[in-house]
ROMI-726952 format. One record per residue (C-alpha): residue number from 1; x, y, z. Coordinates in nm, 2 decimals, decimal comma. Each point is the difference from the previous one (the first is absolute). Layout:
BEGIN
   nr      px      py      pz
  NUM       X       Y       Z
...
This chain:
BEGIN
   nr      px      py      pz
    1    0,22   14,12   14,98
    2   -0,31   -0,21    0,07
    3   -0,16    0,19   -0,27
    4    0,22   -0,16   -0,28
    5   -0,04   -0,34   -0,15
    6    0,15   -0,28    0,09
    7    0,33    0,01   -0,23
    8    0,09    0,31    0,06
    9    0,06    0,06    0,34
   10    0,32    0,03    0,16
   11    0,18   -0,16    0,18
   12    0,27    0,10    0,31
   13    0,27   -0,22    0,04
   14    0,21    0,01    0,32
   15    0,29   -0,24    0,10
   16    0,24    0,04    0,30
   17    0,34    0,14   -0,05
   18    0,33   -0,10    0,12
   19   -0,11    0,15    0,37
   20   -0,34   -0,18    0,00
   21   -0,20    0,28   -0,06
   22   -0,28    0,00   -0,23
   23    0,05    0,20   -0,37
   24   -0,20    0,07   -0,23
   25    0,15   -0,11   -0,37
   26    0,07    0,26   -0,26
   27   -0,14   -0,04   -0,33
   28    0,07    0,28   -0,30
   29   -0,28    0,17   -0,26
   30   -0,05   -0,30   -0,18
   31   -0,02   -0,24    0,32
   32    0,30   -0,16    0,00
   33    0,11   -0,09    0,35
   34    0,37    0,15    0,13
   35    0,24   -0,25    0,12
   36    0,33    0,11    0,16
   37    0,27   -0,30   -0,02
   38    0,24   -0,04    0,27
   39    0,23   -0,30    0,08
   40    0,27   -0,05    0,19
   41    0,35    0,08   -0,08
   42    0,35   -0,22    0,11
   43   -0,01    0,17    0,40
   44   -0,39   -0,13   -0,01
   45   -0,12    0,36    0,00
   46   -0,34    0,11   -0,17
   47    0,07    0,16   -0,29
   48   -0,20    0,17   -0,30
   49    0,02   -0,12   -0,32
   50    0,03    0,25   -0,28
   51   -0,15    0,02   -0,32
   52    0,02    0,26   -0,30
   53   -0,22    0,23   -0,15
   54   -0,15   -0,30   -0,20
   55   -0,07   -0,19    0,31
   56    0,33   -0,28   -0,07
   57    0,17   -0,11    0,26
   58    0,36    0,07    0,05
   59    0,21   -0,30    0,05
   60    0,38    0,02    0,16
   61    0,15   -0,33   -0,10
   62    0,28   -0,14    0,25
   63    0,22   -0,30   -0,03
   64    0,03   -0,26    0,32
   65    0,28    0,23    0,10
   66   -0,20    0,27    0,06
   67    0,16    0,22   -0,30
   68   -0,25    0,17   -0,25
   69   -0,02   -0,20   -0,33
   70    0,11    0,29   -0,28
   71   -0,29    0,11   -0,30
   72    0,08    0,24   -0,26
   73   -0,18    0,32   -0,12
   74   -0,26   -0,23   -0,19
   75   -0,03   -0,20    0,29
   76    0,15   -0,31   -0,13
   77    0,18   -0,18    0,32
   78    0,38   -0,02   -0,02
   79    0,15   -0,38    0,04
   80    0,37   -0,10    0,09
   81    0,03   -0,37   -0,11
   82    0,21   -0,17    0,15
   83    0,17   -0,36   -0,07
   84    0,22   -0,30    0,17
   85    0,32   -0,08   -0,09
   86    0,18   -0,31    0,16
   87   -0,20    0,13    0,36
   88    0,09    0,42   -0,05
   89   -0,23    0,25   -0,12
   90    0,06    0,15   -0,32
   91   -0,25    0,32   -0,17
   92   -0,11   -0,08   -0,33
   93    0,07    0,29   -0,22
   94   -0,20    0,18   -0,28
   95    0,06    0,23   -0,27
   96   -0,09    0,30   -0,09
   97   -0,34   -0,11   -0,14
   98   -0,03   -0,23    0,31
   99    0,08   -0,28   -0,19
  100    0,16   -0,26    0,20
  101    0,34   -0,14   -0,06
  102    0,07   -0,32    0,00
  103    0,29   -0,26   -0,11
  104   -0,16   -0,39   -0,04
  105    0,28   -0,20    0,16
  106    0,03   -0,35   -0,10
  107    0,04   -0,16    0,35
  108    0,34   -0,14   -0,08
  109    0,18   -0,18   -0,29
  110    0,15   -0,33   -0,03
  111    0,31    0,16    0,13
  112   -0,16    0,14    0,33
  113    0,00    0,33   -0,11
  114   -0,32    0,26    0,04
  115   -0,03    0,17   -0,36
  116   -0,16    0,34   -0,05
  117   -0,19   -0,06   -0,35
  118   -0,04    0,39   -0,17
  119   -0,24    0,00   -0,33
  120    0,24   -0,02   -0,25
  121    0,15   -0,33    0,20
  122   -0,35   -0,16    0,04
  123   -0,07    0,08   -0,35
  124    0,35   -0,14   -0,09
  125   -0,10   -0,31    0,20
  126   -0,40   -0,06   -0,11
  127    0,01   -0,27   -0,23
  128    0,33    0,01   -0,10
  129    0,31   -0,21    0,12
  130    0,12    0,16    0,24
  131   -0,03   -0,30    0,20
  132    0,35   -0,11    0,17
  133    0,23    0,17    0,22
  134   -0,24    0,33    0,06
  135    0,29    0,22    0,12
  136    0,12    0,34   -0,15
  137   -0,28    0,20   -0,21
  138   -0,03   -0,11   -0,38
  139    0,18    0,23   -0,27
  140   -0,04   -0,21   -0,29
  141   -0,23   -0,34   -0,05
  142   -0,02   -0,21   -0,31
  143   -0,15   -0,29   -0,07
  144    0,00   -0,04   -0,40
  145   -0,35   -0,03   -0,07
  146   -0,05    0,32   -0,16
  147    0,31   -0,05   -0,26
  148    0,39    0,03    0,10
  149   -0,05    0,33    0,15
  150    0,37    0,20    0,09
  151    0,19   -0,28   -0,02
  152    0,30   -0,01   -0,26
  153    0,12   -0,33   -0,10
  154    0,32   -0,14   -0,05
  155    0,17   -0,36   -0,12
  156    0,31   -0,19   -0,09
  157    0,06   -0,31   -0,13
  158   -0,15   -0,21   -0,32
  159   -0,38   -0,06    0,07
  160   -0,05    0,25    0,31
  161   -0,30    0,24   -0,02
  162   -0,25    0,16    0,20
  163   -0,35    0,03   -0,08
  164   -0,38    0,02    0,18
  165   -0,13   -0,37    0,04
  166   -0,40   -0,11    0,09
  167    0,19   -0,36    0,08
  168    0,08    0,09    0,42
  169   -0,15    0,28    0,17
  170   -0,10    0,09    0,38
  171   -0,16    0,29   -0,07
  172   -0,16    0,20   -0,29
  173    0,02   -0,27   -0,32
  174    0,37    0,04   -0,06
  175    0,36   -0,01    0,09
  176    0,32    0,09   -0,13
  177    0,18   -0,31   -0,19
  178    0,38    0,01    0,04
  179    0,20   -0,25   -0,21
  180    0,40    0,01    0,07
  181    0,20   -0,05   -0,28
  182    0,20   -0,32   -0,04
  183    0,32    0,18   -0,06
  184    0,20    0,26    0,03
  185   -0,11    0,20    0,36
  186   -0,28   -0,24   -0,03
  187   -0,28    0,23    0,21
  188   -0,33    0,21   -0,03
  189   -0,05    0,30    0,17
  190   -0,25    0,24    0,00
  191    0,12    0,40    0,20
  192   -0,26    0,22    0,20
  193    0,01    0,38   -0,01
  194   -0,18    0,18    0,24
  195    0,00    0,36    0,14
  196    0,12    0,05    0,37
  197   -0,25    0,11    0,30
  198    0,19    0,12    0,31
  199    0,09   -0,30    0,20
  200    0,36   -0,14    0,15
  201   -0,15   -0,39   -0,04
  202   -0,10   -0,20   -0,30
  203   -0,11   -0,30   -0,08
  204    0,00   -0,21   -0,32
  205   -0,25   -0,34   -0,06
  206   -0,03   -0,24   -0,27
  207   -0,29   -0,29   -0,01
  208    0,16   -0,24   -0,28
  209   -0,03   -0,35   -0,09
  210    0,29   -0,25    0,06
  211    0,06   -0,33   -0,09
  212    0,32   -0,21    0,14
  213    0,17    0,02   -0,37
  214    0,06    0,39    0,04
  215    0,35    0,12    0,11
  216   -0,07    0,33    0,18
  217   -0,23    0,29    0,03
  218    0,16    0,36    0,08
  219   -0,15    0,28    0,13
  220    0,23    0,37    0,00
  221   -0,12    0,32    0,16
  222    0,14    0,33   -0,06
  223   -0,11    0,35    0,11
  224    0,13    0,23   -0,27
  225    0,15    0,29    0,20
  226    0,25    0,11   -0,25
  227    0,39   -0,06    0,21
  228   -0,05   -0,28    0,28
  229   -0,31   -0,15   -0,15
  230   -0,08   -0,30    0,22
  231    0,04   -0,36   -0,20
  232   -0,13   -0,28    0,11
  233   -0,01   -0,38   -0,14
  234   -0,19   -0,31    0,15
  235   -0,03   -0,33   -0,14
  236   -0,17   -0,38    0,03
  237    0,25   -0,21   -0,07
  238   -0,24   -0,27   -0,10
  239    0,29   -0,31   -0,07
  240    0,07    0,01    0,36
  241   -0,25    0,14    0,20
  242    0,15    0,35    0,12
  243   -0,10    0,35    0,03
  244    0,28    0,19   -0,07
  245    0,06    0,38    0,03
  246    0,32    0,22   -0,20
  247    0,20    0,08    0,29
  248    0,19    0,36   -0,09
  249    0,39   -0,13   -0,08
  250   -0,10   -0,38    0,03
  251   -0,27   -0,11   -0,25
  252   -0,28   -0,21    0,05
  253   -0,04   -0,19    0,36
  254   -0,20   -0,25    0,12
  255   -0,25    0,12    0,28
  256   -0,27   -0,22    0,00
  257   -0,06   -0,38   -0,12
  258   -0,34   -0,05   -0,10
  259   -0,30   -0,25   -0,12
  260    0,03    0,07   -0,38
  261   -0,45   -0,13   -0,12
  262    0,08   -0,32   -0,23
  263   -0,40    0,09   -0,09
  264    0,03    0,09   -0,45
  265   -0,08    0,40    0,00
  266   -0,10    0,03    0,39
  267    0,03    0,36    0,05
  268    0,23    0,13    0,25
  269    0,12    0,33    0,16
  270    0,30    0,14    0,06
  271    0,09    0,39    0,15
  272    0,31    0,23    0,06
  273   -0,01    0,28    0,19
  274    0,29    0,25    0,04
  275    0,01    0,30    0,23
  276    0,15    0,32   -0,20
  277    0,13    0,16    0,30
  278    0,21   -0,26    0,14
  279    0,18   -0,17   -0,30
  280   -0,18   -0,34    0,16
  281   -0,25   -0,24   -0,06
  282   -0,26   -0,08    0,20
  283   -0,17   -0,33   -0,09
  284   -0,01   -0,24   -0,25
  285   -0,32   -0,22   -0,09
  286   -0,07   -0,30   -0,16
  287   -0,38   -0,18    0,04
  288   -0,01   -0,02    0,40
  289    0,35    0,04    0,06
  290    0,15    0,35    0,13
  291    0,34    0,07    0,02
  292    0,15    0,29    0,19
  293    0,26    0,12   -0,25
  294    0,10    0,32    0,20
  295    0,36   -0,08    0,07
  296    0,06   -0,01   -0,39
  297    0,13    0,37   -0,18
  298   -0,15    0,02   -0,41
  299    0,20    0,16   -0,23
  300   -0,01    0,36   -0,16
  301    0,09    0,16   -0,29
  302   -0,07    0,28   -0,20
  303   -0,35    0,04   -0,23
  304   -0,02    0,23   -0,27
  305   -0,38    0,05    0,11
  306   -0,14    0,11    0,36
  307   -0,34   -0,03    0,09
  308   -0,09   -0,33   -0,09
  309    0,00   -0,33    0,18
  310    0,12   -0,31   -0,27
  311   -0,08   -0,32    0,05
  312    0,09   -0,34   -0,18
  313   -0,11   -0,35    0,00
  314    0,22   -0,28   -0,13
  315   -0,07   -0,38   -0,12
  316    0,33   -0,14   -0,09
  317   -0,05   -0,32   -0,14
  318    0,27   -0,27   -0,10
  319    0,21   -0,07   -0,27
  320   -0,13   -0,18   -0,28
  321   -0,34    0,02    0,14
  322   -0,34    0,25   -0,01
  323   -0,07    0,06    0,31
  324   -0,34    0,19    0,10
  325   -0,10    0,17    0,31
  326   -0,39    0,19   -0,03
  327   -0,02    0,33    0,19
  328   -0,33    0,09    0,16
  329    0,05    0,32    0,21
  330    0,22    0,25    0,07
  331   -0,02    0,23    0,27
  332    0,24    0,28    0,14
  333   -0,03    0,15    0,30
  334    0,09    0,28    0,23
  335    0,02    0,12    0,39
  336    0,11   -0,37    0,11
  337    0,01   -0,06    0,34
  338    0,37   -0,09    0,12
């Protein structure tokens, strides 16, 4: 083509195949050069690689043990995940709209225990004062900022009465004020209705003030079941240091001697909780103290409702005197661990 100028003549390109012979390269209408792809596949054979109509490759993913990694019909890949659970393997699971599911486990509480935390417990918990003892799964919490909420009160006694008070609060601005009356039954005492999820263990808590002039606090439980309602009764005998619990055909015995806070209005705890299926206790709490109250039968009797839990908190003061006790929180609880 000696008779063509200079950019326009051709060119032949040759190469040497796989044999060592010498080729001459391909190239189609528009000059584009031909190129066949070959590697090597896992036996170190020569193989050809393939591409579609469009000129893509095609790609055959494979995992380290040698198995081919899954894509759908829109070629998306398909992914097992996978996680480690004390040294054993566990698959992560999805949903339907491949949404992952996941529980957020606080690692463990104060008691040693690993908690599963489900929305409407970590919302329970955000913020609020759901701070002590985080056993059992929160029915009911209250801490009296927002007004008096379910509570119904109840007093006896010249001077008693309950009422909200900005005075002593932990959280939320107010607590409930309960003066005991100087005479007659000489208490305050506020009761707790609250519908009944399915559960055979639940728990009752009380954050209140104390001083060293109050007599006793009382807490009752009772799971209103109609005939054989379960009836529990704790107290903090506060004269002489003792948790007591209402033994069934006894009364009230001493379990537990305790530090009773000399502190004006320090804010203290104190928990029941009573397994329905057993007639038995389980534990009784007071601050850092844990008693194991299992050996102890509560009462039952017959309620005219069923499908309620009722609780009660009591400040029985002394004769001739006003005593006060300001309640924070409240908080009932359900699925206690034994």
């Amino acid at each position: 083509m000696a008779d063509q100028p200079d950019w326009t003549r051709a060119t032949l390109l040759q190469a040497k195949d796989a044999a060592g012979d010498i080729v001459t390269l391909l190239v189609d209408a528009d000059g584009q050069l031909y190129s066949l792809l070959r590697g090597e596949d896992a036996l170190g054979d020569p193989q050809t690689i393939q591409v579609d109509a469009d000129g893509q490759l095609f790609v055959v993913l494979r995992g380290a043990d040698g198995v081919d990694v899954a894509v759908d019909a829109d070629g998306f890949l398909s992914a097992v995940l996978k996680g480690e659970h004390l040294g054993v393997s566990h698959t992560i699971s999805v949903d339907a709209d491949g949404r992952i599911e996941a529980f957020i486990l606080d690692q463990e509480s104060q008691w040693g225990d690993v908690l599963k935390v489900g929305n409407s417990e970590l919302a329970a918990r955000l913020g609020s004062s759901v701070s002590w003892d985080w056993r059992g799964n929160v029915l009911y919490e209250h801490d009296f900022g927002v007004g008096m909420g379910c509570v119904l009160p109840s007093v006896s006694g010249a001077g008693a009465g309950i009422s909200l008070d900005a005075g002593y609060w932990g959280f939320g601005g107010y607590s409930l004020k309960m003066i005991a009356g100087s005479n007659a039954s000489h208490y305050a005492r506020f009761q707790l209705s609250v519908g009944i999820c399915p559960s055979a263990t639940f728990g009752f808590a009380v954050r209140f003030s104390i001083t060293p002039d109050t007599e006793a606090v009382g807490l009752m439980l009772e799971q209103m079941v109609g005939a054989g309602s379960p009836w529990a009764f704790v107290k903090l005998d506060v004269t002489n240091g003792q948790l007591q619990v209402y033994e069934d055909g006894t009364g009230y015995v001493n379990v537990q001697a305790v530090d009773i806070p000399t502190v004006s209005y320090a804010f203290c705890w104190i928990k029941v909780v009573i397994d329905a299926t057993t007639g038995h206790y389980v534990r009784l709490m007071f601050n850092d103290v844990s008693v194991d109250i299992s050996a102890y039968s509560y009462s039952t009797i017959v309620s005219a409702t069923a499908g309620l839990m009722l609780c009660q908190f009591t400040n029985t003061g002394r004769a001739a005197n006003n005593d006060v006790v300001y309640v924070d929180d409240i908080i009932l609880t359900v699925n206690e661990p034994l």
